[in-house]
Backbone as ProteinMPNN parsed JSONL, in Angstrom:
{"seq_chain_A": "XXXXXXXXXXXXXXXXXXXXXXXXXXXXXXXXXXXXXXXXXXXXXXXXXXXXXXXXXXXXXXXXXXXXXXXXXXXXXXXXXXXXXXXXXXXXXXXXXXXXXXXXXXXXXXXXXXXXXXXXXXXXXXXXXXXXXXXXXXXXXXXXXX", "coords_chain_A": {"N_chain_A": [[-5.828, 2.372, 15.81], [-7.359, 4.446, 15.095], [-9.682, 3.573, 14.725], [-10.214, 2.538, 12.269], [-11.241, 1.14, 9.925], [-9.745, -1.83, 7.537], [-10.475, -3.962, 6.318], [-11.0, -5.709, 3.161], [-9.327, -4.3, 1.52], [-6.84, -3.945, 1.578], [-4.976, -6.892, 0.656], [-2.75, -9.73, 0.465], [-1.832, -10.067, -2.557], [-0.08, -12.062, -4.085], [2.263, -12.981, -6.619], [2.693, -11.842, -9.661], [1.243, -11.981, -13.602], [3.357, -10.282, -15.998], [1.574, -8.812, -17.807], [-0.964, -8.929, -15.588], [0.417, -7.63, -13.486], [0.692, -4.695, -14.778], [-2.323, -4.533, -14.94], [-3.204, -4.721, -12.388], [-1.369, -2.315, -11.31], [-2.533, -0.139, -12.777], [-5.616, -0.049, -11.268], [-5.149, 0.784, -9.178], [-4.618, 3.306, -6.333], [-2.79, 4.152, -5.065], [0.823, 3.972, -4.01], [2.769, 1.861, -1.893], [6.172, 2.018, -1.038], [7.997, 0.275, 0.712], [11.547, 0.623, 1.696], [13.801, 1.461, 3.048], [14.327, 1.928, 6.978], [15.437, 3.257, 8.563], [17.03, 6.283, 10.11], [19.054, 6.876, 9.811], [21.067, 5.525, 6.849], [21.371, 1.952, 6.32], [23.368, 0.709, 4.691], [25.453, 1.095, 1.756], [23.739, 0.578, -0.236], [21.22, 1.514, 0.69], [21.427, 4.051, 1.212], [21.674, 5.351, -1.97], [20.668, 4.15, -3.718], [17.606, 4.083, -6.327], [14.837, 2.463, -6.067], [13.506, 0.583, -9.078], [10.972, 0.195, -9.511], [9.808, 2.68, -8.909], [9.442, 4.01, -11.693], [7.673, 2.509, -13.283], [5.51, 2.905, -11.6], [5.087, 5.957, -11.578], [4.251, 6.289, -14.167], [1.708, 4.985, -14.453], [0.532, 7.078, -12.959], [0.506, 7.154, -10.382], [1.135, 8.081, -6.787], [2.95, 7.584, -4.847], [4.398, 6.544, -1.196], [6.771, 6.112, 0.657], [8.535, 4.452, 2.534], [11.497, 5.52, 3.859], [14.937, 6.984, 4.649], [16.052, 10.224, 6.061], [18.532, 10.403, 4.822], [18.751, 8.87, 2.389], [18.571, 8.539, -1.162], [16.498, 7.585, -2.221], [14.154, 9.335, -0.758], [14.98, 11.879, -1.168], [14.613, 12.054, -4.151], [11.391, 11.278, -4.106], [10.724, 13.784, -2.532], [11.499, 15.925, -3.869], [10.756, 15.605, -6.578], [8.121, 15.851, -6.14], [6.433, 13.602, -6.063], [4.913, 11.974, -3.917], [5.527, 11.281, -0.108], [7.68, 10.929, 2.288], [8.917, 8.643, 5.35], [9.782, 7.542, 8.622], [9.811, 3.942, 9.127], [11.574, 3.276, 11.379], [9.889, 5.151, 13.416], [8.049, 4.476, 15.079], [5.401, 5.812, 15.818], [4.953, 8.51, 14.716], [4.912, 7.093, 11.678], [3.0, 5.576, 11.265], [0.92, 7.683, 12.061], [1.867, 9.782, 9.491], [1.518, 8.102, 6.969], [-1.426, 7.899, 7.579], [-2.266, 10.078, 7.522], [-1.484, 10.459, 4.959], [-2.996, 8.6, 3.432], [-5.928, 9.82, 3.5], [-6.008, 12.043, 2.847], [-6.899, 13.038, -0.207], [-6.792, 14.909, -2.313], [-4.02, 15.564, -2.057], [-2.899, 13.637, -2.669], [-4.088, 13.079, -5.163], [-1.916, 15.297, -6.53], [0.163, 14.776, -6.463], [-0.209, 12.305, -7.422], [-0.39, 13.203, -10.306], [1.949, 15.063, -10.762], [3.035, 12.458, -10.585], [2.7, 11.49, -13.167], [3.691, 13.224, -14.818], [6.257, 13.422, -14.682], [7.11, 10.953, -15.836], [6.871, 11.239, -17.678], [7.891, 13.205, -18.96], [11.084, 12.866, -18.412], [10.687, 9.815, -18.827], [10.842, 9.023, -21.037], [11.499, 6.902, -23.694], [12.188, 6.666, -26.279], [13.868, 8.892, -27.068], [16.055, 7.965, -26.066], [16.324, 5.613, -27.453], [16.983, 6.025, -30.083], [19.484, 6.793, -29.501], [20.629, 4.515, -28.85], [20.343, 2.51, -30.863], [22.212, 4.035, -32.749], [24.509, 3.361, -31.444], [24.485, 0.797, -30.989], [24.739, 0.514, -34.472], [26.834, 1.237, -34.875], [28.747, -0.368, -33.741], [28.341, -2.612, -35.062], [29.092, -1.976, -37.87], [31.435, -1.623, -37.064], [32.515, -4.192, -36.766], [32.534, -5.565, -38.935], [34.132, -4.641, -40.496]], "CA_chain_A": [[-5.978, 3.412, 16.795], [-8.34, 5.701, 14.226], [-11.071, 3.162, 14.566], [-10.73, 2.089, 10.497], [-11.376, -0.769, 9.569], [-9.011, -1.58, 5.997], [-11.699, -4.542, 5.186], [-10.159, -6.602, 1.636], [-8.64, -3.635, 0.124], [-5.231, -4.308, 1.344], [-4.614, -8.171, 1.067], [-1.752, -10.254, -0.213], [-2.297, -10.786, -4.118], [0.776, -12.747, -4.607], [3.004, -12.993, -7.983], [1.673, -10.937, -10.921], [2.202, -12.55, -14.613], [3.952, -8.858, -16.777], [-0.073, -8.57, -17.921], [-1.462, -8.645, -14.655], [0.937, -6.804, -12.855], [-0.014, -3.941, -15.659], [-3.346, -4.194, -15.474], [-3.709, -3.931, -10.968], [-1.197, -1.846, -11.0], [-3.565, 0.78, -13.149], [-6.485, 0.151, -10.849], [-4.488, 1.119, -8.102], [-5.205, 4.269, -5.808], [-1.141, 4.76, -4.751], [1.926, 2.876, -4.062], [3.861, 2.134, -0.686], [7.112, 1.153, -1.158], [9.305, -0.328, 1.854], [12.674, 0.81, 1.277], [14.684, 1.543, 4.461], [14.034, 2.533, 7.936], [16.178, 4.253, 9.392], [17.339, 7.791, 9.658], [21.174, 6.798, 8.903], [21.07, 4.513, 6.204], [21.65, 0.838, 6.901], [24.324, 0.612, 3.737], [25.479, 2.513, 0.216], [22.787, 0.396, -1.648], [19.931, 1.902, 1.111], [21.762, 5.551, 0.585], [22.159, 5.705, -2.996], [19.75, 3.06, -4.87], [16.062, 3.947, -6.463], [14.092, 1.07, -6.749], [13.14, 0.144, -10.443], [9.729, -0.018, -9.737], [9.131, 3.981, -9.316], [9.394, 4.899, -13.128], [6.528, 2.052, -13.625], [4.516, 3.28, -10.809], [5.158, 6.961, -12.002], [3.817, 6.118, -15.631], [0.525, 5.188, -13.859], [0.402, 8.71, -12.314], [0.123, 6.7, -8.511], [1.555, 8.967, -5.659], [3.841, 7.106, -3.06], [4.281, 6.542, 0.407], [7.83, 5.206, 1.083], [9.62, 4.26, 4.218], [12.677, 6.365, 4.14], [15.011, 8.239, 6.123], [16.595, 11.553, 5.123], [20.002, 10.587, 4.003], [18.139, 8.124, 1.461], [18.33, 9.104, -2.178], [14.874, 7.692, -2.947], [13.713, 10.011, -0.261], [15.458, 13.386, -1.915], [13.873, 12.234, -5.119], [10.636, 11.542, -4.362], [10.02, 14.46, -2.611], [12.302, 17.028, -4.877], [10.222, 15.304, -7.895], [6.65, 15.597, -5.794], [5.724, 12.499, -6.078], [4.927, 11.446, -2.836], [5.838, 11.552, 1.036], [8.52, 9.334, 2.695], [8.097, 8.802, 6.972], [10.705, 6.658, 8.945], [9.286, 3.054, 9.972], [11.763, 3.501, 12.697], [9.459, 5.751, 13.719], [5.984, 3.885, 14.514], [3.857, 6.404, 15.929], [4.942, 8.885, 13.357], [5.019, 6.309, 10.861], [1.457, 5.779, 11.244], [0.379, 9.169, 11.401], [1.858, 9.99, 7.967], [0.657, 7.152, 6.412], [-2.934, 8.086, 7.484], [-2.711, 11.509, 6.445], [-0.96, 10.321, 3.314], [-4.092, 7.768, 2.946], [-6.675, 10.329, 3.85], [-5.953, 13.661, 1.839], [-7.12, 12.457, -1.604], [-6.315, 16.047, -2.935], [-3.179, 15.428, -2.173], [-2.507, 12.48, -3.759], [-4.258, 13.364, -6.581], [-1.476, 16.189, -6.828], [1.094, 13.57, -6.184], [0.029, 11.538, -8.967], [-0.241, 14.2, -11.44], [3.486, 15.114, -10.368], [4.424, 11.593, -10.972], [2.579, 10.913, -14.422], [4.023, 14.397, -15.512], [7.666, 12.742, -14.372], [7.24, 9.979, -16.366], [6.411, 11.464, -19.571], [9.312, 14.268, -19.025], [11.722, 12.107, -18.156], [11.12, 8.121, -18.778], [10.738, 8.759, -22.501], [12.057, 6.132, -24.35], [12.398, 7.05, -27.578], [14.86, 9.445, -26.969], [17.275, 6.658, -25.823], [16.197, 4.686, -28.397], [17.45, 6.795, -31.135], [20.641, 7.17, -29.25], [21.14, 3.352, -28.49], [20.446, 1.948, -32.114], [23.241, 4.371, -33.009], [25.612, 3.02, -31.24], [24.265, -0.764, -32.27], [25.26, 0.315, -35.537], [28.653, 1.53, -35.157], [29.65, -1.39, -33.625], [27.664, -3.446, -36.298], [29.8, -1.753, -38.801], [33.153, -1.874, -36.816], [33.0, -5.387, -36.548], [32.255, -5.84, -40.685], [35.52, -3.745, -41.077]], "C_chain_A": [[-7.042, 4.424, 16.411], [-9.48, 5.141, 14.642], [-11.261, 2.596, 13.242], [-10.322, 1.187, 10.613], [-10.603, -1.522, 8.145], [-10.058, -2.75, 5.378], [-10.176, -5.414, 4.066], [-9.81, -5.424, 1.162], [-7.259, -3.622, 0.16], [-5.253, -5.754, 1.897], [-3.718, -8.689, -0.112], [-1.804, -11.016, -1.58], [-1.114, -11.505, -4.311], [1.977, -12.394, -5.453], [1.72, -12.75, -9.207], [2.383, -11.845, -12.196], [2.659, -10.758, -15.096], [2.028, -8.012, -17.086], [-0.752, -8.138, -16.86], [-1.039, -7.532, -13.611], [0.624, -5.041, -13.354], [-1.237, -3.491, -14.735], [-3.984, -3.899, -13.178], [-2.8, -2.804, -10.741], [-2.144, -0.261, -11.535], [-4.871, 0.912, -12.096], [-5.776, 0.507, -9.134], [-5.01, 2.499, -7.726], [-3.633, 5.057, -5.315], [-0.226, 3.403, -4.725], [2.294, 2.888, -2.393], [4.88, 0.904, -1.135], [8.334, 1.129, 0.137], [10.507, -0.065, 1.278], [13.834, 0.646, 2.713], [14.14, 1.786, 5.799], [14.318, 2.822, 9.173], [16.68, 5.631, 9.216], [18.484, 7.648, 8.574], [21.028, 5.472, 7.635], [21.419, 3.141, 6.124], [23.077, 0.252, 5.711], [24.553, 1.948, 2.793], [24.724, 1.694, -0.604], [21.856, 1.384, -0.52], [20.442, 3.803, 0.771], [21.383, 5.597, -0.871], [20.933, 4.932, -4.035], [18.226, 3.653, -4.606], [15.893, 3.057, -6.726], [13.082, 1.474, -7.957], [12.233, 0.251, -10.686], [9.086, 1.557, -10.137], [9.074, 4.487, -10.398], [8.024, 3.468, -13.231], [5.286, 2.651, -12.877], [4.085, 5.096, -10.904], [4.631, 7.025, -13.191], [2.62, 5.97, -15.658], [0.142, 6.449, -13.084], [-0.152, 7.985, -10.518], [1.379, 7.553, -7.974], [1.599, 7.905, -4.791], [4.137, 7.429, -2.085], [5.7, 5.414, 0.398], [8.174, 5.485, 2.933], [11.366, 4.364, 3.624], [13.556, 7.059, 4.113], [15.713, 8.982, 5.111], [17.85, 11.573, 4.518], [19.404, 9.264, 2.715], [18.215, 9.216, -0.18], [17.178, 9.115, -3.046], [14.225, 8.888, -1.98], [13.645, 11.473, -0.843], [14.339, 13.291, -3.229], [12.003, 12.116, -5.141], [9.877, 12.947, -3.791], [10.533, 15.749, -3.336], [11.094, 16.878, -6.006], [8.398, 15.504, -7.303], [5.592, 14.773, -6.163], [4.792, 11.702, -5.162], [5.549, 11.703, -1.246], [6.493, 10.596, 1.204], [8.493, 9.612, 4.469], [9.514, 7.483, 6.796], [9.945, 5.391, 9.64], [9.898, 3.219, 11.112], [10.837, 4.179, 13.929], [8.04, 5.802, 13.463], [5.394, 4.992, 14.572], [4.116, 7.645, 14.857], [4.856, 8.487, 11.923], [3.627, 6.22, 10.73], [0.426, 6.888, 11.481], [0.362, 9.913, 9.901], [1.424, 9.238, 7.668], [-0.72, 7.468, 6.184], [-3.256, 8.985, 7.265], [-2.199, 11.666, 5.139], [-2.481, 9.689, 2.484], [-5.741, 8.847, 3.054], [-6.971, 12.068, 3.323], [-5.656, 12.867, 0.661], [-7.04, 13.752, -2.569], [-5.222, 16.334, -2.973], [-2.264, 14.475, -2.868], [-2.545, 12.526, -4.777], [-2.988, 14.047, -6.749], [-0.626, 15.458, -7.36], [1.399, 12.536, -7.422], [-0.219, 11.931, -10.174], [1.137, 14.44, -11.915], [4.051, 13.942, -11.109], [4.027, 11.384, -12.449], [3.549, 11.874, -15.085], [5.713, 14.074, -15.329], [7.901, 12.015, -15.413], [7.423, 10.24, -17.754], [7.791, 12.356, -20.141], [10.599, 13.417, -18.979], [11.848, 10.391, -18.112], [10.688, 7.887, -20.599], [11.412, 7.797, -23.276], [12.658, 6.743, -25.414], [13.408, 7.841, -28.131], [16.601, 8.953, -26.61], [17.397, 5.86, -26.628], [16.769, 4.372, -29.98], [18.828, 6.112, -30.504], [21.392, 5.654, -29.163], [21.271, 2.202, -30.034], [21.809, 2.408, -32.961], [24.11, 3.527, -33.309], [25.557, 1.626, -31.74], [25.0, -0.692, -33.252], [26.425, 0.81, -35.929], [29.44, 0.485, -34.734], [29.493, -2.709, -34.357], [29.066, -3.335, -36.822], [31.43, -1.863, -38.353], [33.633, -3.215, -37.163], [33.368, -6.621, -38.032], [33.434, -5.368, -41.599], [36.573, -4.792, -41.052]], "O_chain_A": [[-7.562, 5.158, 17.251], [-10.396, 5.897, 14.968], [-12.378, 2.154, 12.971], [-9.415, 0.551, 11.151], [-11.606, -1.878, 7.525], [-10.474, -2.645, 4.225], [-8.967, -5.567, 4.237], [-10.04, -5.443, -0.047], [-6.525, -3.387, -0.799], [-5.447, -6.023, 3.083], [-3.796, -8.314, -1.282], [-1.817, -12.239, -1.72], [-1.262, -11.64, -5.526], [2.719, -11.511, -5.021], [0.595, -13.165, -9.485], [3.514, -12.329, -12.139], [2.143, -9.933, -14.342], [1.549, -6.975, -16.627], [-1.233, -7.008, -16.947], [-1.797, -6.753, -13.034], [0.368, -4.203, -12.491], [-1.269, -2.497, -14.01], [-4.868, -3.133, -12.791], [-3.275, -2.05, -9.891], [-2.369, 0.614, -10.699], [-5.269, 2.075, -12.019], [-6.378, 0.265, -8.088], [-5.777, 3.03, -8.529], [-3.45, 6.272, -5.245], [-0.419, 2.278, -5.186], [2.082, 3.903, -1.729], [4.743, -0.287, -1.414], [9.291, 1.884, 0.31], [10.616, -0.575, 0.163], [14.467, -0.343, 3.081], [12.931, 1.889, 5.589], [13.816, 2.736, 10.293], [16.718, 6.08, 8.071], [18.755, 7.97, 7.416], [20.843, 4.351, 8.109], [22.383, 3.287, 5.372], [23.725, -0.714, 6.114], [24.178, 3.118, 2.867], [24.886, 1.916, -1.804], [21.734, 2.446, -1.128], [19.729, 4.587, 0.144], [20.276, 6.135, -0.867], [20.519, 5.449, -5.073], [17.653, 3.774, -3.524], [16.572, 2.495, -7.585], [12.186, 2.318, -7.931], [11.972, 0.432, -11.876], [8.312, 1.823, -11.057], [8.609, 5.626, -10.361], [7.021, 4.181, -13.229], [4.214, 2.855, -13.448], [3.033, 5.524, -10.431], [4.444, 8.217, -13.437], [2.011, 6.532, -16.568], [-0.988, 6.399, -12.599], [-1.036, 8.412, -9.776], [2.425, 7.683, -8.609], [0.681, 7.394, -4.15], [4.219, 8.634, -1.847], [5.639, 4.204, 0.183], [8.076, 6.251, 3.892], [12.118, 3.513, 3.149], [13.294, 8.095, 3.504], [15.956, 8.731, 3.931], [18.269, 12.5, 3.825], [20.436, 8.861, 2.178], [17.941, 10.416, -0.205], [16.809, 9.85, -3.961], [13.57, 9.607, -2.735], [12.615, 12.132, -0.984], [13.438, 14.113, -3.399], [11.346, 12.719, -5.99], [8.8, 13.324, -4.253], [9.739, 16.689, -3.299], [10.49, 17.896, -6.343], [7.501, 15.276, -8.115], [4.414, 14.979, -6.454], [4.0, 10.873, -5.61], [6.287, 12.685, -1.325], [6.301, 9.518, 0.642], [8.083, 10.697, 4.879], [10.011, 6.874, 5.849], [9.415, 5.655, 10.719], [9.156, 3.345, 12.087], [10.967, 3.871, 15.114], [7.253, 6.348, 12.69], [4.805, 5.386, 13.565], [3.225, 7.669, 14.008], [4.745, 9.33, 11.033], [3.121, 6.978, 9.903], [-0.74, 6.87, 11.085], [-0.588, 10.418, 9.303], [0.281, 9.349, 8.11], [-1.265, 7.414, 5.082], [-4.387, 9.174, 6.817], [-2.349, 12.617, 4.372], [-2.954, 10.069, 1.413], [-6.707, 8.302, 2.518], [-7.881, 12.884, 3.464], [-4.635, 12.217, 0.437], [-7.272, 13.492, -3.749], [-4.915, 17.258, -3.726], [-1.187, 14.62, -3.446], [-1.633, 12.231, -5.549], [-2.4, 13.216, -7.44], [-0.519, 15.368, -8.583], [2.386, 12.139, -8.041], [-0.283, 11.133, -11.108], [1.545, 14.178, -13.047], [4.995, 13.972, -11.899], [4.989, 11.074, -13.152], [4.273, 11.375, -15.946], [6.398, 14.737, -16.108], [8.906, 12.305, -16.062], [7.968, 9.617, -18.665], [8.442, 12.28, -21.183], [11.147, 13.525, -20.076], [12.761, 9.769, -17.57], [10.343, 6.855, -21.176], [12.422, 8.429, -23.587], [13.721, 7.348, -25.278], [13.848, 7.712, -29.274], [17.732, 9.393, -26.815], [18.463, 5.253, -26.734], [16.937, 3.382, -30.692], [19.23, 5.032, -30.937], [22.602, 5.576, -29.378], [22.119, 1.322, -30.178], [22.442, 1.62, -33.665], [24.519, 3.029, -34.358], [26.283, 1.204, -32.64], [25.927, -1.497, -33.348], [26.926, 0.822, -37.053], [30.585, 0.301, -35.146], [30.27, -3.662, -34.305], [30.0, -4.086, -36.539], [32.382, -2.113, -39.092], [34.721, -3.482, -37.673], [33.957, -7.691, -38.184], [33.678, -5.545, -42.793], [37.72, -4.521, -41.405]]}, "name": "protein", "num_of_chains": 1, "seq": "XXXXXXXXXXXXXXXXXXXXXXXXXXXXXXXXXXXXXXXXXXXXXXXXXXXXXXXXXXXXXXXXXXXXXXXXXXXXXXXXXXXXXXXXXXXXXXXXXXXXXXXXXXXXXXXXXXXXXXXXXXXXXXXXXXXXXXXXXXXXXXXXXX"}
């Protein structure tokens, strides 16, 4: 409806090997992730469940564009955490308005994916779990030696 043309920059790459998946998701520019789309949630996984992928896609500092609706808990978080914008597919012609002002304010995105690298680092730390999980490893090491 804009007149743009998207050209090869969005076409269907397939199955990534762990390497590859890495290495486009770095040359990446954002994320959109399909989640729901509807206002009311279509279950208690579409309420309640983040998908797995946003702490990888947050570690790359990419700013998302999900589909959905406001009783969604990925919705609360990504925009509580300012990561990104979420828009209801239910809701084409708004659906494609955000989108294109999601795709089209590159000062915003940038912000977006500042937000999310700065997420990632605060919160997807390993190391801090890592400690805590070897722990326990070794208490139940040692229980079981008893």
């Amino acid at each position: 409806e804009k007149g743009i043309t998207l050209g090869d920059e969005i076409i269907n790459m397939g199955y990534f090997t762990k390497e590859e998946f890495w290495a486009k998701l770095r040359e990446a520019d954002m994320a959109i992730i399909p989640f729901n789309g509807n206002e009311i949630p279509e279950n208690e996984y579409a309420r309640y469940s983040l998908p797995s992928r946003i702490t990888e896609i947050a570690s790359v500092g990419l700013p998302v564009f999900c589909s959905a609706g406001p009783g969604t808990e990925l919705k609360s978080y990504v925009e509580k955490k300012g990561i990104g914008k979420c828009s209801l597919l239910s809701q084409k012609a708004q659906f494609k308005k955000d989108l294109y002002e999601f795709v089209t304010n590159k000062n915003q995105r940038s912000n977006f994916g500042k937000n999310a690298r700065k997420l990632a680092e605060s919160e997807f730390n390993l190391t801090e779990y890592q400690d805590w999980f070897y722990e326990q490893l070794s208490k139940i090491a040692n229980q079981e030696r008893i």
